[in-house]
C-alpha positions in Angstrom: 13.7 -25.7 -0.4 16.2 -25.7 2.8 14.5 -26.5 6.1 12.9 -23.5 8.3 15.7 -22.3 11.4 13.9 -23.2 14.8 14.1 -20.0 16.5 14.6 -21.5 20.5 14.1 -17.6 22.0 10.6 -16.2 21.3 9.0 -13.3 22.3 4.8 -14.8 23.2 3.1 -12.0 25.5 2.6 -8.7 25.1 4.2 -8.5 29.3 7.2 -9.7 27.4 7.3 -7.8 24.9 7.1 -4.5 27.0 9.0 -5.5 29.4 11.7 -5.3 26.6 10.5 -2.3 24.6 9.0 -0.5 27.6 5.7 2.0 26.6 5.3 4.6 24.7 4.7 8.3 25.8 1.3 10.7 26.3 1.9 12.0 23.7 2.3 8.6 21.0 -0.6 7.3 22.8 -2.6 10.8 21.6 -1.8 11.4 18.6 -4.3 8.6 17.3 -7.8 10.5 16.0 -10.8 9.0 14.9 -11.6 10.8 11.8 -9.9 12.9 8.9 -9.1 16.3 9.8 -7.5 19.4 8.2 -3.9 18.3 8.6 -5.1 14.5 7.1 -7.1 16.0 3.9 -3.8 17.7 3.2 -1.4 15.1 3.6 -3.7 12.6 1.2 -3.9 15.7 -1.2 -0.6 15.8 -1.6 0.1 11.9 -1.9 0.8 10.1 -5.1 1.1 6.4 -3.4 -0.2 4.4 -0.9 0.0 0.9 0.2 -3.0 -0.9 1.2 -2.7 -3.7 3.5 -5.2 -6.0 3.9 -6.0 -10.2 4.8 -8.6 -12.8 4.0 -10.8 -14.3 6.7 -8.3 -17.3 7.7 -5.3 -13.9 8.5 -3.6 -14.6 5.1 -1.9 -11.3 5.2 -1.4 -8.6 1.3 -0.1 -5.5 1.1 -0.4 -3.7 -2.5 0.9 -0.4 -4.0 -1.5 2.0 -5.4 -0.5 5.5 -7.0 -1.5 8.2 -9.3 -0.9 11.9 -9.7 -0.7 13.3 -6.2 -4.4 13.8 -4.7 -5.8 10.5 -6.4 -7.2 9.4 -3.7 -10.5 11.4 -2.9 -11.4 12.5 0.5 -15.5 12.7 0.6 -16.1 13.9 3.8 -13.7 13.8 7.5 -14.7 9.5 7.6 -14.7 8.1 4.4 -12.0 7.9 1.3 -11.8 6.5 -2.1 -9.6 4.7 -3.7 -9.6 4.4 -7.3 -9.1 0.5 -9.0 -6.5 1.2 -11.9 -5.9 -1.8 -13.6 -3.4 -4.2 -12.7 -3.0 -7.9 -13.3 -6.3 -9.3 -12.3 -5.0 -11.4 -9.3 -7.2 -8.7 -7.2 -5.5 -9.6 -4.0 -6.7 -6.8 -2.2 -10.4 -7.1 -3.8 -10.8 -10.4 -2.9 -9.4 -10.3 0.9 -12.0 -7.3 1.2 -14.6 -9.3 0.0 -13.6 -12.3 2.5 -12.7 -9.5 5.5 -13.1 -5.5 5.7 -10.6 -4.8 7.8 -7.5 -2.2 5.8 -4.8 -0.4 6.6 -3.4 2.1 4.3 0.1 4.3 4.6 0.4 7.1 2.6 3.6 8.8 1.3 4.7 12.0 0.2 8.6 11.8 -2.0 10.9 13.6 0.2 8.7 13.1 3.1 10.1 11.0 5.8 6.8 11.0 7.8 3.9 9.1 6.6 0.1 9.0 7.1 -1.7 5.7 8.5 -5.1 5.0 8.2 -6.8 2.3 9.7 -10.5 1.2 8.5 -13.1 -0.7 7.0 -13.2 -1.0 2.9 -15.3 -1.7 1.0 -15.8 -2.1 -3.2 -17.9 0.3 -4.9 -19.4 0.8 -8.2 -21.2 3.9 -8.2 -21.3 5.7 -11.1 -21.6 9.3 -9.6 -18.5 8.4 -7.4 -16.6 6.8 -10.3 -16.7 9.7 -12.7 -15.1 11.8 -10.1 -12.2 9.6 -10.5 -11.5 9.6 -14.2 -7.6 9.5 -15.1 -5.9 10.0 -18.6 -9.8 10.0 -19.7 -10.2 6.6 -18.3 -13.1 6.4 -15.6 -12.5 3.3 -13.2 -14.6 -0.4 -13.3 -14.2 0.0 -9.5 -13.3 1.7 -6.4 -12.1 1.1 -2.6 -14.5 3.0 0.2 -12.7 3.0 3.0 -14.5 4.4 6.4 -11.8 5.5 8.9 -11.4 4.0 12.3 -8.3 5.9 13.0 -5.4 7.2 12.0 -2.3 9.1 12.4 1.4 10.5 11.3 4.5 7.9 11.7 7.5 9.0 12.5 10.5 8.9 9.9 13.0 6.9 11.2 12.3 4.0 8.7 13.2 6.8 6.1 16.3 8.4 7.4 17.9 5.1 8.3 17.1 3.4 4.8 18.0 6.8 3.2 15.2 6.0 0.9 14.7 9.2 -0.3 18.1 9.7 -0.6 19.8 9.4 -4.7 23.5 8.9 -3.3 21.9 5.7 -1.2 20.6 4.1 -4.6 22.8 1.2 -5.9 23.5 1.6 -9.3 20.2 0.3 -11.4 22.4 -1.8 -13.7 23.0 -3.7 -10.3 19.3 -4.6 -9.3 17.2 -7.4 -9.5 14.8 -7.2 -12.6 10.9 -8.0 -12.5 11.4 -9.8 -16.1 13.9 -12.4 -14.4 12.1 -13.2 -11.4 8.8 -13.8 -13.2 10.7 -16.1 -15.8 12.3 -18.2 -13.4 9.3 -18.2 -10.6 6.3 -18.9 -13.2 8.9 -21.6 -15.2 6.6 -21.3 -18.4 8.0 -23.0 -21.5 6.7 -20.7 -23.8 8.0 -18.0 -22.1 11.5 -16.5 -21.7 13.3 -13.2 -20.0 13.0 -11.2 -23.2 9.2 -11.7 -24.0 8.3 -10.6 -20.4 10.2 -8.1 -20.3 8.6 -6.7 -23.6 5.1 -7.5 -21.9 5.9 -5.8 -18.9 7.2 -2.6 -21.4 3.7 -2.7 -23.0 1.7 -3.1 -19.8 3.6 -0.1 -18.6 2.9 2.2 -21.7 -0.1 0.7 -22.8 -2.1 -0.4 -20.1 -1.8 2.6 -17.2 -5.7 3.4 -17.4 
């Protein structure tokens, strides 16, 4: 592992820091609200994915995907969400940071969409049967659930998404050309009795098998 580069000009103070970047506008510093409206409710209904991020007590920083068919995530009333548990590999990152801190935030996307939707809140995991049924997918009902009670939230601007062109086929490098999950588990994990073939043929099964 090479040695870390000693960075000798740092940025320590928020004074710095605007003193650079100046501040933002009215109307950046109002656009924040305190609660799910109309315009939110719609923009989670039509959302497919999210990331959640999230930290353990010590500031240990996750962020996670989650996504479903568009509207998975269910709005219960203008201050709390849910978040259905779909299973994944059983590290439970994000479960376990939420256990040790309740502190989220969550960005929502839209394909096509250069804007997205932050939330910012406290989670919590549920297993309430009434709330759980409303989440059944593919006849599957969820072991768990995220509650998340909104502190705030608001629409980011697209700039990310027009400069990465992520939305954007003609941007994508050719697949044949990209890095492949199978690999980079092989030779990060380093198991003997493992090797790029039989993960990817797990990973294959997981993906058809194992959804719900």
């Amino acid at each position: 592992m090479q040695e870390c580069y000693q960075f000798l000009n740092t940025i320590d103070t928020e004074e710095e820091l605007r003193e650079l970047i100046g501040y933002p506008g009215e109307l950046i510093n109002n656009k924040v609200i305190h609660h799910l409206d109309s315009n939110c409710i719609e923009f989670i209904s039509k959302s497919p994915f999210l990331t959640i991020s999230t930290s353990e007590k010590s500031g240990f920083c996750d962020v996670s995907p989650r996504g479903d068919d568009a509207g998975f995530v269910k709005v219960l009333n203008d201050r709390q969400l849910i978040i259905p548990e779909r299973p994944g590999n059983k590290r439970a990152d994000s479960l376990r940071n939420i256990i040790s801190n309740p502190k989220v935030g969550l960005l929502f996307f839209i394909p096509g969409l250069g804007e997205t939707l932050r939330v910012n809140g406290n989670a919590t995991i549920i297993k309430d049967e009434v709330i759980l049924n409303q989440l059944i997918a593919k006849g599957k009902t969820p072991l768990l659930a995220i509650a998340v009670e909104v502190d705030e939230c608001y629409v980011h601007c697209a700039k990310a998404f027009i400069r990465s062109g992520l939305w954007d086929p003609e941007s994508w490098a050719d697949k044949k050309q990209l890095p492949t999950a199978a690999k980079m588990i092989f030779e990060h994990a380093r198991q003997s009795d493992t090797t790029v073939y039989s993960i990817e043929k797990r990973l294959k099964e997981s993906y058809s098998k194992r959804l719900y």
